[in-house]
N, C-alpha and C positions, 0 to 999 in steps of 0.2 A: 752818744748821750745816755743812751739804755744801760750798758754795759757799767757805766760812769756812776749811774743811779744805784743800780744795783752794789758794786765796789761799796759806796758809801753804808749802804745800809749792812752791808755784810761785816764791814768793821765797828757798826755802830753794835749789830749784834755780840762779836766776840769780844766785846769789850763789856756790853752787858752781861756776857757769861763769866768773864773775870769777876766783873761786881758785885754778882749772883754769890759764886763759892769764898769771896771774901766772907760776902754777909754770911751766909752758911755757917761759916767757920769761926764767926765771933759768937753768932748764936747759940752753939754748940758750945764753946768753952763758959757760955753762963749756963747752963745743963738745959738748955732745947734743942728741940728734939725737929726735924723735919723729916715728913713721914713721906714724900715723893721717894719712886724709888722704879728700875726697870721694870716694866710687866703691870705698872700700877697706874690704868685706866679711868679709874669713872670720870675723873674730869674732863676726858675725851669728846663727852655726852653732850657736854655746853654748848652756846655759840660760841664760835670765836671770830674775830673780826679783825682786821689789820688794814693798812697803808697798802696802795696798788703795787708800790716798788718791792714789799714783801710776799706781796704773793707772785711777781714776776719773777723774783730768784726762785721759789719754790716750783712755780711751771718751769721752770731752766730746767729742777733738778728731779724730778720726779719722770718714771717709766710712761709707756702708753699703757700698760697694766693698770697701773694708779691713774692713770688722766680715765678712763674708761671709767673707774669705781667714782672719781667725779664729778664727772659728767652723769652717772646716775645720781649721787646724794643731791647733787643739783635739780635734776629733775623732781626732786621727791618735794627740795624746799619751793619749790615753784608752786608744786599742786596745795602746800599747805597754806601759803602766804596769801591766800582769800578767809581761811578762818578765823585767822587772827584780828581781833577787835583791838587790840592793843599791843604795846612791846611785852606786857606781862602774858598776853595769849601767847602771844608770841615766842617768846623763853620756854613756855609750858610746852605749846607744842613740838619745837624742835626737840626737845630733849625726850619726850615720851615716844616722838613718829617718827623723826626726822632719821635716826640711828645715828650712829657712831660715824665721829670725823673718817673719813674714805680712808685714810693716806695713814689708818690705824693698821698694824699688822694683826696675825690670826694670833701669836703669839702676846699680844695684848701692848709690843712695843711701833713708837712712834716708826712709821717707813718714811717718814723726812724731816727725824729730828735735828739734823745740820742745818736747814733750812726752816723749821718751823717761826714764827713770828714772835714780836716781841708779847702780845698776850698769853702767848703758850710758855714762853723761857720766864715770864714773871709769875707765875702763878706758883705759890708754896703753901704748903700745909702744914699746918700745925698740928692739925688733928689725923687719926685713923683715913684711912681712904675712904671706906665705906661712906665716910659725913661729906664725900665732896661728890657720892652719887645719891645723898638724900636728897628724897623729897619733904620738906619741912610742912610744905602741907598736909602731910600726912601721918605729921608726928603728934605725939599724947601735949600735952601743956606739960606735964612732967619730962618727959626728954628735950623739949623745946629747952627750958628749964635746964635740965641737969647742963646740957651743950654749952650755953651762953655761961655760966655761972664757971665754964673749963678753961674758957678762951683768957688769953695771957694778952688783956687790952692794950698791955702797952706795945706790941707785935703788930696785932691781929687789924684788919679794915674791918671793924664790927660793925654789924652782928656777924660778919662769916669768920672763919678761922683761915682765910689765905693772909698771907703777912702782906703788912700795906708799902711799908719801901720798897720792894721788889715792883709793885702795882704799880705806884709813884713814878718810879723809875722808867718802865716801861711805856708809861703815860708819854711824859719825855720825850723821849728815845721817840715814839708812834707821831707825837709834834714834830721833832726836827726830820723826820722823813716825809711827814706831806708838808712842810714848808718847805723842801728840797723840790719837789713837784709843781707847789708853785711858784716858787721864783723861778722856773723854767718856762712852765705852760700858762703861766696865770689859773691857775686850777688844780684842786687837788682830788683823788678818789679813792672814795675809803668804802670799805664793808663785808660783806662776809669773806673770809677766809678761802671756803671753797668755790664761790663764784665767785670771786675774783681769778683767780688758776683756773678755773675754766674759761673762763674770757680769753687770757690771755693763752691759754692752751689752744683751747679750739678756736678763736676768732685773732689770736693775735692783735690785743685790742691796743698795745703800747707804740704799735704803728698807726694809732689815731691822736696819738697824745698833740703831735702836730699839728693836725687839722683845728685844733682847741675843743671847747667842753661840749659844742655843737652836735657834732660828729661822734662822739662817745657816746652822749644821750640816746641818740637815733637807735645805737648799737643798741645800748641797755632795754631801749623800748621793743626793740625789733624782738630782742629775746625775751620780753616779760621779764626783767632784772632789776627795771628801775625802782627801784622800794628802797625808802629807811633801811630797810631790815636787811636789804641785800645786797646791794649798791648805790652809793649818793656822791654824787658831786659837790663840790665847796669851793666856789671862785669869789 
């Protein structure tokens, strides 16, 4: 059934990446422009969060090099997730403390872009890269300004400049992979990216799925995981 789950999700993704360079490509022929491209990073900085079934393909496919740089970035979000007063400390701190998603190489490309999730494959830019490593907090009311007044609203999820069909899409895509999870286990488990692949890395957690949502809790608690922010169940 592991194998079965994952199958799904991996067609669910290359069929989003079809969908992806369609859009791309009609985009393109009305003269936009999408400014993702190899070696082009800041949005790496983010959280990013996905369905447990996508981060168990990515623990399949990833080295013990990378499960090791993992298992550190996890370590890091553990120690910050008491400062956080909110989802917006929250965001703040991962992206200022937390560092760059682990499974990023030195050369500034994805080390498990085959496998990365559906929030990673939906994310496009409209704008310069440099705007998807701002801090808007720390812009003038005139660049704030100049930004919003660029963005092509009928694209754009505004106020940010990533295009919203792709978002949409991947929204989707991220529902029919935890309702594939619960109609199996009555449960479904969603949340960070990187603890999630560590779980299943080091704890082999997709061998509790059986036990039901019981038994997974104990885990998450045993490891100080259980958070909003890190790992949640939804039965």
């Amino acid at each position: 059934m592991r194998q079965e789950l994952c199958d799904e999700v991996r067609i669910l993704q290359e069929r989003f990446d079809g969908a992806i360079r369609r859009w791309i490509d009609g985009y393109a022929e009305g003269g936009g422009r999408i400014h993702c491209g190899r070696g082009c990073s800041a949005c790496c900085s983010l959280t990013v969060n996905c369905t447990f079934t996508e981060a168990v393909r990515a623990a399949d496919a990833i080295s013990d090099l990378q499960a090791a740089a993992v298992a550190e970035h996890v370590a890091r979000l553990r120690q910050l997730l008491p400062r956080a007063r909110d989802l917006t400390d929250w965001l703040r701190l991962h992206r200022r403390e937390a560092g760059y998603c682990p499974l990023l190489g030195r050369d500034g490309d994805c080390g498990a872009y085959a496998v990365r999730p559906f929030s990673c494959r939906a994310l496009l830019a409209t704008r310069e890269s440099r705007w998807c490593g701002a801090d808007f907090s720390e812009l003038s009311s005139e660049e704030k300004r100049g930004f919003v007044e660029s963005l092509d609203r009928s694209v754009v999820a505004f106020p940010m400049h990533y295009v919203a069909a792709t978002r949409d899409l991947g929204e989707e895509l991220e529902q029919r992979s935890a309702l594939a999870l619960m109609a199996r286990f009555s449960f479904s488990l969603y949340g960070s990216f990187p603890v999630l692949v560590h779980l299943e890395r080091e704890h082999r957690l997709s061998d509790l799925l059986p036990q039901g949502a019981d038994a997974v809790r104990h885990l998450l608690e045993r490891e100080g995981l259980f958070h909003p922010f890190l790992a949640a169940i939804h039965d």
